[in-house]
C-alpha positions in Angstrom: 2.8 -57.2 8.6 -0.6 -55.9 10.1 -2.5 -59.1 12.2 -5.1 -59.8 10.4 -8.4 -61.3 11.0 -9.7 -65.4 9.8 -11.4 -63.0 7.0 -7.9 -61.4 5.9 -9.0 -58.3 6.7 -5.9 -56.4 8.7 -7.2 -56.1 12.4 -6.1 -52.1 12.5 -8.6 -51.5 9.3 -11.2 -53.8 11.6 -10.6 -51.6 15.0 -10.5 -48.1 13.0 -13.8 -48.8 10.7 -15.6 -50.0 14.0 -15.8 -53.7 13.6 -14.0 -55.2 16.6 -12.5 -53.4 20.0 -9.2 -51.7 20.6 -7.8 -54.3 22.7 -7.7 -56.8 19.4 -4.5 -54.7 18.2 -2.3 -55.2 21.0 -1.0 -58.2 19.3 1.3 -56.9 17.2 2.0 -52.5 16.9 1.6 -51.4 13.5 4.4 -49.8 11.2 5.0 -46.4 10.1 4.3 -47.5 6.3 0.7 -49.1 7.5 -0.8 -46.7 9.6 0.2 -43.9 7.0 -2.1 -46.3 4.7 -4.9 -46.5 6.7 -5.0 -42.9 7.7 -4.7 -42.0 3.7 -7.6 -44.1 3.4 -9.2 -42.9 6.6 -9.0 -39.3 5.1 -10.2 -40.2 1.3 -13.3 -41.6 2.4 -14.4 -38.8 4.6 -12.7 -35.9 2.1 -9.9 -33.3 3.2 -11.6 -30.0 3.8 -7.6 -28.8 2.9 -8.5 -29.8 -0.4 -12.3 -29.1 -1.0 -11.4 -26.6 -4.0 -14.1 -25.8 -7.0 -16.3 -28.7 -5.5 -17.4 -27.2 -2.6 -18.9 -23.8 -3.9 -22.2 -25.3 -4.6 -22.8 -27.7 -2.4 -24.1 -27.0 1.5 -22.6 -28.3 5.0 -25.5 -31.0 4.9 -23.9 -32.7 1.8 -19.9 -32.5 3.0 -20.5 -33.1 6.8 -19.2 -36.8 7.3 -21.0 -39.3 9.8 -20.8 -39.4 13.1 -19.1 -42.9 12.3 -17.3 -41.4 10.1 -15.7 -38.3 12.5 -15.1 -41.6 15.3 -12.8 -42.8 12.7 -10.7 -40.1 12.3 -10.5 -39.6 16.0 -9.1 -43.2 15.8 -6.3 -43.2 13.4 -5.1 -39.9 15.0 -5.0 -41.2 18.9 -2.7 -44.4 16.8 -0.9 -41.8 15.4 0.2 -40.3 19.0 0.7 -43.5 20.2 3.0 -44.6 17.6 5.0 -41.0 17.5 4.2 -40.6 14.2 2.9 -37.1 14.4 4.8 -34.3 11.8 4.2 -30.8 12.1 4.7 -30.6 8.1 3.3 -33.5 6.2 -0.3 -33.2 4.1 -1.2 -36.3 6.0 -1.2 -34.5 9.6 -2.2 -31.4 8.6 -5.3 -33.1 6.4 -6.5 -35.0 9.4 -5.8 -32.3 12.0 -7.3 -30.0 10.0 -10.2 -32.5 9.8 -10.8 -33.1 13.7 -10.9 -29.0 14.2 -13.9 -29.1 12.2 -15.3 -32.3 12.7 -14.0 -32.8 16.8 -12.6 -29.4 18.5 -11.3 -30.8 21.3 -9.6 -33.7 19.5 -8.3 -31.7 16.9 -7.0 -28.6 19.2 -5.1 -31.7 21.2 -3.5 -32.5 17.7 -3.0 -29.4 16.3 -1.2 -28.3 19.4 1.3 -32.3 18.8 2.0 -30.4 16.0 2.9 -26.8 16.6 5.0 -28.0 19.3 7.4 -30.0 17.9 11.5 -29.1 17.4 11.1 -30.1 13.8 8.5 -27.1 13.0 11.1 -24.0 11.8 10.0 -20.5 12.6 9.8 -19.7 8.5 7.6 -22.7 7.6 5.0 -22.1 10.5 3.0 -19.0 8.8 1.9 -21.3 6.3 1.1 -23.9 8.2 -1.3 -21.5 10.3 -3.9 -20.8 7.4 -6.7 -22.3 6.9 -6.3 -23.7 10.1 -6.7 -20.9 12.9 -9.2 -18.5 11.5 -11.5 -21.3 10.3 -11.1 -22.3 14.4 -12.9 -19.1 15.7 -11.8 -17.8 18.6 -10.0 -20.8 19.6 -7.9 -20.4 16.8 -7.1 -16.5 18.0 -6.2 -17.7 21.8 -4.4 -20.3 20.2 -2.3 -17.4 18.4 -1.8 -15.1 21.9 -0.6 -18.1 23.6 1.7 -18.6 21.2 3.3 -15.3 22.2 4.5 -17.0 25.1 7.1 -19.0 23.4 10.6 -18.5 24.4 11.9 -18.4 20.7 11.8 -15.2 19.1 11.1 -16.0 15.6 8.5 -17.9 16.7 6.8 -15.5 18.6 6.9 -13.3 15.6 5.1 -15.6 13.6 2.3 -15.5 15.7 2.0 -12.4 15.8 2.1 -11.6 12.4 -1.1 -13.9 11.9 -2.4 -11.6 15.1 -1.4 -8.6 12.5 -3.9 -10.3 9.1 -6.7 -12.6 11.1 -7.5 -11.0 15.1 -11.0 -10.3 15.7 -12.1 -10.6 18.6 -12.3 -8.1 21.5 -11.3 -10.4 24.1 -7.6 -10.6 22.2 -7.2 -6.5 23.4 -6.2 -7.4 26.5 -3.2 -10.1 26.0 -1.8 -8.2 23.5 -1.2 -5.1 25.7 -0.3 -7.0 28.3 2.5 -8.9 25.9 3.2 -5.7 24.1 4.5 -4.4 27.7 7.0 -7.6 28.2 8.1 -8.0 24.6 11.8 -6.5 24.0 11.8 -7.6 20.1 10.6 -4.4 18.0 9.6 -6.4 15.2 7.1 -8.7 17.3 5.7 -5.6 18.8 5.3 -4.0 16.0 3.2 -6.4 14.8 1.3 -6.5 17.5 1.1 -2.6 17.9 -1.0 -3.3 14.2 -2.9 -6.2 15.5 -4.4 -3.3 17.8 -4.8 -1.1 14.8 -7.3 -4.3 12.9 -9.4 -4.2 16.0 -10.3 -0.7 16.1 -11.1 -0.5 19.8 -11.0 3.0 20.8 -10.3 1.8 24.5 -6.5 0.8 22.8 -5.8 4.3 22.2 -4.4 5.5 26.1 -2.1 2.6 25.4 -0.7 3.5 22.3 -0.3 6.8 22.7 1.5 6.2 25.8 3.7 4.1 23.8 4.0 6.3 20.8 5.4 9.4 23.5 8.2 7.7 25.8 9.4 4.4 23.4 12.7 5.6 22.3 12.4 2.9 19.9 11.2 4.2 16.2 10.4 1.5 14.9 7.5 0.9 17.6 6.9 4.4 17.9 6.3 4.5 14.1 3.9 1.1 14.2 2.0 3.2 17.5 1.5 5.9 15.0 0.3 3.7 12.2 -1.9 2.6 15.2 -3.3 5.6 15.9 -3.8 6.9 12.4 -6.3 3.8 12.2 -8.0 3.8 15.1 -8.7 7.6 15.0 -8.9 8.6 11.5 -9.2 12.2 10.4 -9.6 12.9 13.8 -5.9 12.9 14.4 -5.3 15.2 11.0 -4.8 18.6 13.2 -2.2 16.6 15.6 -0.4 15.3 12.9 0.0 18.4 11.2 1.6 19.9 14.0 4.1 16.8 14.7 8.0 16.8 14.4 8.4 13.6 14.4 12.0 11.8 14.8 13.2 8.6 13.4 13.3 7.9 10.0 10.5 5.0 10.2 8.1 7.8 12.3 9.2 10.2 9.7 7.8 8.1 7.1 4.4 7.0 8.9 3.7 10.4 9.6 4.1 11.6 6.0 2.2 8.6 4.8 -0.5 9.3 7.9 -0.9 12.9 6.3 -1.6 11.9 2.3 -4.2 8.9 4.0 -5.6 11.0 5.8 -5.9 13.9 3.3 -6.8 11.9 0.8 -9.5 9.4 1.9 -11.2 11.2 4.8 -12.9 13.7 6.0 -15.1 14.5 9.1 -18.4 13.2 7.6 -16.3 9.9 6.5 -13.5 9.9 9.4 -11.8 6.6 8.5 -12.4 6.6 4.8 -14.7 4.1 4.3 -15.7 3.0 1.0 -18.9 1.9 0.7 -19.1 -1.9 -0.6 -20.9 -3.3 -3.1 -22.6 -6.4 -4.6 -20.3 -8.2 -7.1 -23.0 -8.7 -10.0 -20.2 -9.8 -12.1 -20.7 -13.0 -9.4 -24.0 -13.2 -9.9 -24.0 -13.5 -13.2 -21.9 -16.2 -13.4 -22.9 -18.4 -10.4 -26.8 -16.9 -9.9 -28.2 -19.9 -10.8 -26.3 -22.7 -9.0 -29.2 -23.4 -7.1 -27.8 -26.4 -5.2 -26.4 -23.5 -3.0 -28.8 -22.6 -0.3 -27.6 -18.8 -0.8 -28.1 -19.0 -4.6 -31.9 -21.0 -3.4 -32.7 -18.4 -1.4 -32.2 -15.4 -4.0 -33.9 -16.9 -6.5 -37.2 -15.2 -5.5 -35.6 -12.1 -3.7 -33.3 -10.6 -6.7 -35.2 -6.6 -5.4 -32.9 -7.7 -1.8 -29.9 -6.8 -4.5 -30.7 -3.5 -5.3 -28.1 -0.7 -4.6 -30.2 0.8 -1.9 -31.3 -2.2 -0.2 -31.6 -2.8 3.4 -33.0 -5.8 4.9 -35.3 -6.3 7.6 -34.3 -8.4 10.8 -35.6 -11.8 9.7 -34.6 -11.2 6.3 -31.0 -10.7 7.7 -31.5 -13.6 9.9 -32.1 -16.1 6.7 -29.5 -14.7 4.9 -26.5 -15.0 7.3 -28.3 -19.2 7.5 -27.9 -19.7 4.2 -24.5 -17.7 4.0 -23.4 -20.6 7.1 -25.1 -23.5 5.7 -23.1 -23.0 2.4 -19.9 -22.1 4.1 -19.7 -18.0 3.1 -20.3 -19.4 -0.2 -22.7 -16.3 -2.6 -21.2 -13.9 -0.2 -20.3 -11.5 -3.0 -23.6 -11.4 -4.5 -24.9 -9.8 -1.1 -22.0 -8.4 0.6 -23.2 -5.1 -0.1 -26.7 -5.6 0.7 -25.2 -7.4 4.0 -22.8 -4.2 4.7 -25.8 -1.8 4.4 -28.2 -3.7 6.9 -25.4 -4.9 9.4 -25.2 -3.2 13.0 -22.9 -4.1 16.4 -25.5 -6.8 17.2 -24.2 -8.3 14.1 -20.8 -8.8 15.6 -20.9 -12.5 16.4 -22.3 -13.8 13.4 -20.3 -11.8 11.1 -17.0 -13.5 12.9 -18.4 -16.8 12.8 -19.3 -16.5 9.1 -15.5 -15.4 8.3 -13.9 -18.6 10.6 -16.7 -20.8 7.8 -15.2 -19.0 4.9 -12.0 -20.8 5.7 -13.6 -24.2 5.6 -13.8 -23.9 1.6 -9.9 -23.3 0.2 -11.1 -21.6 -2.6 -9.7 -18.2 -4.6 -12.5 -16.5 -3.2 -11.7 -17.6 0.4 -9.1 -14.8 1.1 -10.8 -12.1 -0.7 -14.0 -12.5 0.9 -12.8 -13.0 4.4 -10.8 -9.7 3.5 -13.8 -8.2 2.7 -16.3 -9.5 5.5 -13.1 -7.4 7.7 -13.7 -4.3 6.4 -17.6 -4.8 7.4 -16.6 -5.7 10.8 -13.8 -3.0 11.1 -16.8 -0.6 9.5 -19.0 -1.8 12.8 -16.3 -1.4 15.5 -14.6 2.4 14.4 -17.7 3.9 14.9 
């Protein structure tokens, strides 16, 4: 049993909560069974953001962001945690808290989040899941995170991170590494993902590289995900080549037949990459247009001619909106995404990517569809 105080209260409750100083546990360590109680109780009172569901889509990041008293006590249980060796790479309890301290403490919460990922107990096939909400709602942490995780020696582990490098990259600076790793990797299956992690980012300065790959691999496999690349990256721009290609393998055969009927289909030279022009869900704003508690819902309420089909806002107008878009966690985005995609240009960039990693702090069923759609703005942005 926990030490406890002349009040009764156990000392570990008294230290975490900020009532007397670390040294006053050192009497006696605590148990598995008690510290897992006072981090469950640790997390209730400040909220999971793992499990902020249907409550958090009217409510803004002044009403969920806990105390700065609040925040030390999470740091608090967790450094116990380590200390005790009670850290598990699977459990709702570590990933609740971890989770927590990315949000609330980055530099605590990379620490854990890295205790985690790094255990022997972590298999290769439950890590994917493990990865989301986590790592995109980290920014670009959470995509460095992701290339350095191409370093591991295990192959299956690798290819886990580089399948989340295939869904969730963003950022420019991640170009770079994954060239570079693409060059050492001898798994096909890893660098095909990664050859499609290229493809998400769009960067025209990729292309030397991929075709270079795509003419001497004698692997088809990679050169059928270079093509894939290069389909994306250059749109109907690379129609008259692939016409003209005999290509060999059965999985190049395939890309290059499924290249042709994309390309065909959806492009053209006035609209390259197909692009379909997005739109504001009014079906969403008719159903959650007047929750009002939400400061992108507020600040609509007297600009409902910003939502017309034609649209465009001005530069401070675009400035609020991407406020109230962060302030409420991405939350409203599909009443405006349109009206957003229209008035959006590359100076745009950052805030775009930092709305997505908020999107993830809300596990709702609009997070992934949203995020999904805030990509194709970006990708929009970046093929030009």
């Amino acid at each position: 049993m926990l030490t406890v105080s002349k009040f009764g209260i156990p000392l570990l409750s008294m230290w975490i909560f900020g009532v007397v100083a670390p040294g006053s546990l050192q009497t006696k360590p605590a148990s598995r069974a008690e510290l897992d109680k006072e981090t469950d109780a640790v997390i209730s009172s400040v909220g999971s953001w793992l499990d902020r569901g249907i409550e958090v889509y009217g409510q803004a990041r002044a009403e969920l962001w806990p105390s700065d008293a609040s925040i030390e006590r999470e740091v608090n249980i967790y450094r116990l945690r380590k200390e005790a060796g009670l850290i598990s790479s699977i459990s709702d309890r570590d990933r609740s808290l971890s989770f927590n301290l990315l949000l609330h403490r980055p530099s605590v919460g990379r620490e854990y989040f890295d205790l985690r990922f790094s255990s022997s107990e972590l298999e290769a096939r439950r890590m994917f899941s493990l990865l989301i909400p986590e790592l995109p709602a980290s920014d670009e942490w959470g995509e460095l995170r992701a290339l350095a995780g191409l370093n591991e020696k295990n192959v299956e582990r690798r290819r886990v991170w580089a399948q989340y490098l295939d869904l969730f990259v963003i950022y420019p600076s991640s170009r770079v590494p994954i060239e570079t790793k693409i060059k050492d990797e001898n798994d096909d299956q890893t660098t095909r993902f990664l050859l499609r992690s290229l493809s998400l980012l769009g960067m025209r300065e990729s292309l030397g590289f991929i075709r270079k790959i795509f003419e001497t691999t004698k692997s088809d496999e990679r050169r059928a995900a270079a093509l894939f690349a290069m389909v994306e990256i250059m749109g109907n721009e690379l129609l008259p080549e692939l016409e003209q290609m005999h290509a060999e393998g059965p999985k190049t055969v395939a890309e290059r037949d499924l290249g042709l009927k994309y390309l065909r289909e959806r492009t053209s030279k006035d609209n390259p990459h197909g692009i379909i022009a997005i739109e504001n869900d009014n079906l969403f704003l008719g159903r959650f247009g007047d929750l009002y508690s939400n400061p992108t819902m507020r600040w609509l309420k007297t600009r409902r001619h910003l939502l017309d089909e034609k649209a465009k806002l001005s530069d401070s107008e675009k400035s609020a909106l991407f406020d109230t878009l962060e302030e409420g966690f991405g939350y409203g985005f599909p009443a405006v995404r349109g009206t957003l995609s229209r008035s959006v240009n590359m100076s745009d960039l950052p805030r775009l990517r930092k709305l997505r990693a908020l999107m993830f702090y809300r596990s709702t069923t609009f997070t992934v569809e949203d995020a999904k759609t805030l990509l194709k703005i970006i990708r929009s942005l970046t093929l030009k």
